[in-house]
C-alpha positions as CSV (number, residue, x, y, z in Angstrom):
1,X,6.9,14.6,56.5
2,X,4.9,11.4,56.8
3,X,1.8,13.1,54.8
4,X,4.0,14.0,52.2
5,X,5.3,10.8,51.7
6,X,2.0,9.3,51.5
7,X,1.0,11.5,48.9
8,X,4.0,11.2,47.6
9,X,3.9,7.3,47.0
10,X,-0.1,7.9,46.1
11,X,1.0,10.2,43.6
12,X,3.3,7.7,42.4
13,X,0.5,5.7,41.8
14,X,-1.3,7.7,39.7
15,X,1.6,8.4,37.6
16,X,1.8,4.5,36.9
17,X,-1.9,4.4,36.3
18,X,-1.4,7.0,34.0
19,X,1.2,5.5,31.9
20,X,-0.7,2.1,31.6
21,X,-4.3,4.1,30.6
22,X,-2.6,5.8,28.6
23,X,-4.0,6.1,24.5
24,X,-1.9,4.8,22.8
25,X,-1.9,6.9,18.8
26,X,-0.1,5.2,15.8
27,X,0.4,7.6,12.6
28,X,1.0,5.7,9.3
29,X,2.3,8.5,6.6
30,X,1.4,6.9,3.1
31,X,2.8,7.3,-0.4
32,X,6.3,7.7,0.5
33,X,9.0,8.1,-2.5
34,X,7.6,10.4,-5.0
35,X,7.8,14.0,-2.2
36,X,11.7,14.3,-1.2
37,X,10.7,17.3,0.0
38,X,7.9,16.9,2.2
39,X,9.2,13.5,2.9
40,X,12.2,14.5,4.5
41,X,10.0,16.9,6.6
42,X,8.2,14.0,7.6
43,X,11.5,12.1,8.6
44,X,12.2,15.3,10.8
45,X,9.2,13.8,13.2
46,X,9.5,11.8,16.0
47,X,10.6,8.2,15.5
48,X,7.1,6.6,16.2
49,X,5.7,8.1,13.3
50,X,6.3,5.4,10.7
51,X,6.1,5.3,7.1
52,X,4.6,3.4,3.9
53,X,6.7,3.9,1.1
54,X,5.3,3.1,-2.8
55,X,7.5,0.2,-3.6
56,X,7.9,1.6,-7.8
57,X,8.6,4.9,-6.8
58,X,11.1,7.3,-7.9
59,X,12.6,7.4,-5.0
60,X,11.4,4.5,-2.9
61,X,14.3,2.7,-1.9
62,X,16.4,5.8,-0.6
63,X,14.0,7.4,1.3
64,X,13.1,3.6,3.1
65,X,16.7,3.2,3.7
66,X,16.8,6.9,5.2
67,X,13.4,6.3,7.1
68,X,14.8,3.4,8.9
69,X,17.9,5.4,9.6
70,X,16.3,7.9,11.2
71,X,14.1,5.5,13.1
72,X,11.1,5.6,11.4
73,X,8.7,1.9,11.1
74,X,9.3,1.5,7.2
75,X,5.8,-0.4,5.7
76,X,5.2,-1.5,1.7
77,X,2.7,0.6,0.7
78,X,1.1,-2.1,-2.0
79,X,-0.8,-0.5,-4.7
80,X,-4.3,-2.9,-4.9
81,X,-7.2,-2.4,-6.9
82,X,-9.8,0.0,-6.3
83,X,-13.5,0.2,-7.6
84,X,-12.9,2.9,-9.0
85,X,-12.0,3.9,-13.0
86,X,-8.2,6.1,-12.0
87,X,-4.7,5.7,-13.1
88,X,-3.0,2.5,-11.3
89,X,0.7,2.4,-10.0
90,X,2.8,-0.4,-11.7
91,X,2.7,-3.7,-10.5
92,X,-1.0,-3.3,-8.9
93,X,-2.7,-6.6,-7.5
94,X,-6.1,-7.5,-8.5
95,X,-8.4,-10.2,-7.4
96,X,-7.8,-12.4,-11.1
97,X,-4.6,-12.3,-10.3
98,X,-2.8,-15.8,-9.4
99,X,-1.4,-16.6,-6.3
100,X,2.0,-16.8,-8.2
101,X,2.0,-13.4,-9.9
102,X,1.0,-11.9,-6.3
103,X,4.1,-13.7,-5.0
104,X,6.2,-12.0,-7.6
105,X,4.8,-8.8,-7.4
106,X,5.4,-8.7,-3.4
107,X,8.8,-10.0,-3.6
108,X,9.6,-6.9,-6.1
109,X,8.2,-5.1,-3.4
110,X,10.2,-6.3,-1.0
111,X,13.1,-5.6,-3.0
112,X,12.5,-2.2,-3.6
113,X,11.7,-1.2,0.2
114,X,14.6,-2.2,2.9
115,X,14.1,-2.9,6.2
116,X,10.0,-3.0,5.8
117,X,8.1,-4.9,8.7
118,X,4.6,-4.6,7.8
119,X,3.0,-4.0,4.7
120,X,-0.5,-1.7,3.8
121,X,-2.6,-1.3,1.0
122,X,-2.8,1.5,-1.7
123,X,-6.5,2.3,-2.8
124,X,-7.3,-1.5,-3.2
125,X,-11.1,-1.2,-2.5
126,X,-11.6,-4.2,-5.4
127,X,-8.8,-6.4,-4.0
128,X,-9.6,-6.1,-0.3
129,X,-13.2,-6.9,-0.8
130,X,-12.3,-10.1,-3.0
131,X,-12.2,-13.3,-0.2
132,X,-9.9,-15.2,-3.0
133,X,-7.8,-12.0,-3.7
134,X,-7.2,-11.3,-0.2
135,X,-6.4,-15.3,0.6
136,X,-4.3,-15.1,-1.6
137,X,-2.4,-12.2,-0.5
138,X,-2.3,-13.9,3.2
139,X,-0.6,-16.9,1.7
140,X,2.1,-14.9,0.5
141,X,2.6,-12.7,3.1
142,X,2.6,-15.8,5.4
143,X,5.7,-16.3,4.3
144,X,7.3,-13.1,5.5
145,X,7.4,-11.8,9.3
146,X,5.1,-8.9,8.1
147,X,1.8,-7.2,10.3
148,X,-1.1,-6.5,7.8
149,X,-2.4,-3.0,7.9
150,X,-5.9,-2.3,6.2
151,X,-6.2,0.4,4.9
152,X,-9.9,0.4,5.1
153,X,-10.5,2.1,1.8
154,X,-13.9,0.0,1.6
155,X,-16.0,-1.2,4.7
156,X,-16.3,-4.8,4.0
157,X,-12.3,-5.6,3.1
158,X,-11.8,-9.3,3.8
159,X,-8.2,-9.2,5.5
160,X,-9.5,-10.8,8.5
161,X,-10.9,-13.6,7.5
162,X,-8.3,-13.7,4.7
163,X,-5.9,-14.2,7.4
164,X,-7.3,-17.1,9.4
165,X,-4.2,-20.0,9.3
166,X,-2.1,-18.1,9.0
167,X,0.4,-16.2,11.1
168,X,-0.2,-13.0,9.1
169,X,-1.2,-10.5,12.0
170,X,-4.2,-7.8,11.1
171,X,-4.7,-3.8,12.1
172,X,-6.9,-1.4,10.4
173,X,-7.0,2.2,10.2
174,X,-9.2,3.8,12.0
175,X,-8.7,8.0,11.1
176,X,-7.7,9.4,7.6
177,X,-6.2,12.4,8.3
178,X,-6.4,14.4,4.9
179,X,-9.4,13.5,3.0
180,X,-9.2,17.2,2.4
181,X,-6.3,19.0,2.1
182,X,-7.4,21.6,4.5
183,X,-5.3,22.7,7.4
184,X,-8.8,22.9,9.7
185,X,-10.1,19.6,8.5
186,X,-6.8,17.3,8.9
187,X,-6.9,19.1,12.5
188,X,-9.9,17.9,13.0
189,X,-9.5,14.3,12.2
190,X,-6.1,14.3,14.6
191,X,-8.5,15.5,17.6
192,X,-10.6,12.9,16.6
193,X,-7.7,10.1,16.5
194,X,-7.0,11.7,20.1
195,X,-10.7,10.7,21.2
196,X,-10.7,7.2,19.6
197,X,-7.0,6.2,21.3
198,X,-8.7,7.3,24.7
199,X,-11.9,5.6,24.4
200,X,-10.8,2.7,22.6
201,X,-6.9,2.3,24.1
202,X,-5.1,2.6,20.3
203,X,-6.0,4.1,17.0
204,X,-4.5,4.2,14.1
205,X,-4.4,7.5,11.6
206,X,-3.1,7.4,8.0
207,X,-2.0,10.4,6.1
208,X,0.0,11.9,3.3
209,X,3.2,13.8,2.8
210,X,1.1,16.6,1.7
211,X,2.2,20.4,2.7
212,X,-0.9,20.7,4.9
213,X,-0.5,17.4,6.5
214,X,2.9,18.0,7.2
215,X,2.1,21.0,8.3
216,X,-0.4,20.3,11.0
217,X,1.3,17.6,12.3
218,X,4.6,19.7,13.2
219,X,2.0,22.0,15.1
220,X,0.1,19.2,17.1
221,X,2.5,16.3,17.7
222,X,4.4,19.5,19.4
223,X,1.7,19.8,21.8
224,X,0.4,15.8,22.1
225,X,-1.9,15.5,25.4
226,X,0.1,14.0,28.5
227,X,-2.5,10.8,28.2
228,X,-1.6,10.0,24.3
229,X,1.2,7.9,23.6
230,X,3.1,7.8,19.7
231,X,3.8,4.1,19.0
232,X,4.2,2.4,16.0
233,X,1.9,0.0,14.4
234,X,4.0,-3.0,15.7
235,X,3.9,-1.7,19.1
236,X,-0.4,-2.4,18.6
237,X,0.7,-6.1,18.1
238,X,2.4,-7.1,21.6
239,X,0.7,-7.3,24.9
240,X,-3.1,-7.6,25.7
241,X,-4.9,-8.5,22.2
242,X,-6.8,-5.6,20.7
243,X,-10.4,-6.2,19.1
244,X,-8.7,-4.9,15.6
245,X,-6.5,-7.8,15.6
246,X,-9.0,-10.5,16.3
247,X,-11.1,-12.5,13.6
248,X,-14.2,-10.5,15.2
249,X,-13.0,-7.0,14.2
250,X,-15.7,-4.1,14.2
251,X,-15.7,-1.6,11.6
252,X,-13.2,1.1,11.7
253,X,-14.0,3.5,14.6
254,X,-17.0,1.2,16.2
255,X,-14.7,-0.3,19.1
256,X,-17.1,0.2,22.5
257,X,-14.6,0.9,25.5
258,X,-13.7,-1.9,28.2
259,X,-13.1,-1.4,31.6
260,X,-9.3,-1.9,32.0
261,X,-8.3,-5.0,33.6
262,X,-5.9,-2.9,35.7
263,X,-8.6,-0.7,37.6
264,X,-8.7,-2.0,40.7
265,X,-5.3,-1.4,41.3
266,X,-5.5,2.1,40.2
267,X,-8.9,3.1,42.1
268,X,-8.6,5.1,45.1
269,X,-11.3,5.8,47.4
270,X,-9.1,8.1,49.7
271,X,-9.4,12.1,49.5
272,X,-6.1,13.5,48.4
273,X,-5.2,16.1,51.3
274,X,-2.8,18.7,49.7
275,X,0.6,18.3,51.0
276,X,1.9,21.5,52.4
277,X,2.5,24.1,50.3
278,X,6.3,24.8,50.6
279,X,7.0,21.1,49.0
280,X,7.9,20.1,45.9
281,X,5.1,17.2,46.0
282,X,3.1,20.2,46.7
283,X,3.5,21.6,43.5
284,X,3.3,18.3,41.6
285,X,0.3,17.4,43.7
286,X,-0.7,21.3,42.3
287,X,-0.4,20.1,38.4
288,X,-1.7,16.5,38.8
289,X,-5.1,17.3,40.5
290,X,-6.0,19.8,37.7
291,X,-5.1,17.2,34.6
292,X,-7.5,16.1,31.8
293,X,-6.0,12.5,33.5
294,X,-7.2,13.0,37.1
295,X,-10.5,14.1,35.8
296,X,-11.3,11.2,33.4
297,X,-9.8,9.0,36.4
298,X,-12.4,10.1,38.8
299,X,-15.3,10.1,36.0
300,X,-14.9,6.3,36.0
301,X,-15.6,5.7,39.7
């Protein structure tokens, strides 16, 4: 009786440890309002996966009211400038662009999208790369209570340094899930979301309300590992400060793991006797020692 409680309580341990290592996986599903369809599919998903919704699209206001009924993170997707020669939503910011006409434009935006609390670019390679343009994006957004979150369409965006003095908080994207509209290939890019939330504590993964997107997300947030956690980009903001929301931020994906400041309390140098096998903490015990958890526990000791 005594063992079992021991392992018990131990087991309780692990189960804590667990829950504070775990990865923690925001999905960001872009281009909302033009995709009822598929849109409403999305909306069908678990609350934490949150939404950026075009703010002139044909249907952006209803389906950002209907997101945020459902409990769905509602962002302004903000169409920027890219490098690139293609057809630009209305009301696109560009680096020439004065501070006052990016005001406007982000008001309208406001407007058009209820109940958004963070705001993420739309193409915008030109814009985020302009120090000006993106200063004078921060000033704006300064005066709002909204997170930042880059897109990364271009490796050298300046929203970091953009936002220095100003309370405008910064994430970035680490994972696009559908470069290719190919069920295999967004599968892919999930697993590898998966391996960057374990190794670096959070990523973030944008996608589309594509078929195929949709698609393979219904199959694997369905089957999510025990160790992964959904959260929503503003759940990345609170607690211990990430390196993707410091003035120092790596390139998307280059984050190099850090021991957790928590692993003393959740090391163990005691062999786990198996409790007798007529128990229930038996059979937990059974399930626990076998996980993906307990083996990347012991592979850090």
């Amino acid at each position: 009786m005594v063992q079992g409680l021991k392992t018990a309580a131990l087991l309780g341990g692990l189960l804590i440890c667990q829950s504070a290592l775990a990865g923690k996986l925001a999905i960001v599903i872009d281009d909302f309002g033009y995709r009822p369809k598929e849109e409403n599919q999305v909306l069908k998903m678990p609350a934490a996966v949150s939404v950026a919704v075009l703010p002139d699209s044909t249907h952006a206001r209803e389906m950002a009211i209907k997101a945020h009924q459902t409990g769905h993170e509602v962002l302004i997707h903000l169409p920027m400038a890219p490098l690139s020669k293609q057809p630009l939503e209305k009301n696109t910011l560009s680096p020439e662009m004065s501070r006052a006409d990016i005001a406007r434009i982000i008001q309208l935006a406001v407007d058009h999208v209820p109940y958004a609390v963070g705001l993420n670019n739309h193409m915008g390679s030109k814009m985020t790369s302009s120090l000006p343009g993106m200063i004078n994006v921060m000033q704006v957004l300064n005066h709002y209570k909204f997170y930042f979150l880059d897109s990364m369409t271009i490796g050298n965006s300046q929203s970091v340094p953009a936002a220095k003095g100003t309370d405008v908080r910064i994430l970035k994207r680490n994972v696009f899930l559908d470069d290719t509209p190919n069920d295999a290939d967004i599968r892919q890019q999930f697993e590898r979301a998966i391996r960057l939330a374990r190794r670096n504590g959070s990523a973030i993964a944008i996608g589309h309300p594509h078929p195929a997107t949709v698609r393979v997300l219904q199959q694997m947030l369905a089957s999510l590992p025990p160790d992964i956690t959904l959260v929503r980009p503003s759940q990345l903001l609170n607690g211990v400060a990430l390196p993707s929301m410091t003035g120092k931020t790596p390139a998307a994906g280059s984050m190099k793991p850090t021991a957790p400041p928590f692993s003393r309390q959740c090391r163990t140098t005691h062999k786990l006797t198996p409790p007798p096998p007529s128990t229930g903490v038996a059979r937990i015990y059974s399930s626990l020692k076998n996980s993906q958890f307990v083996r990347d526990i012991r592979s850090l000791f």
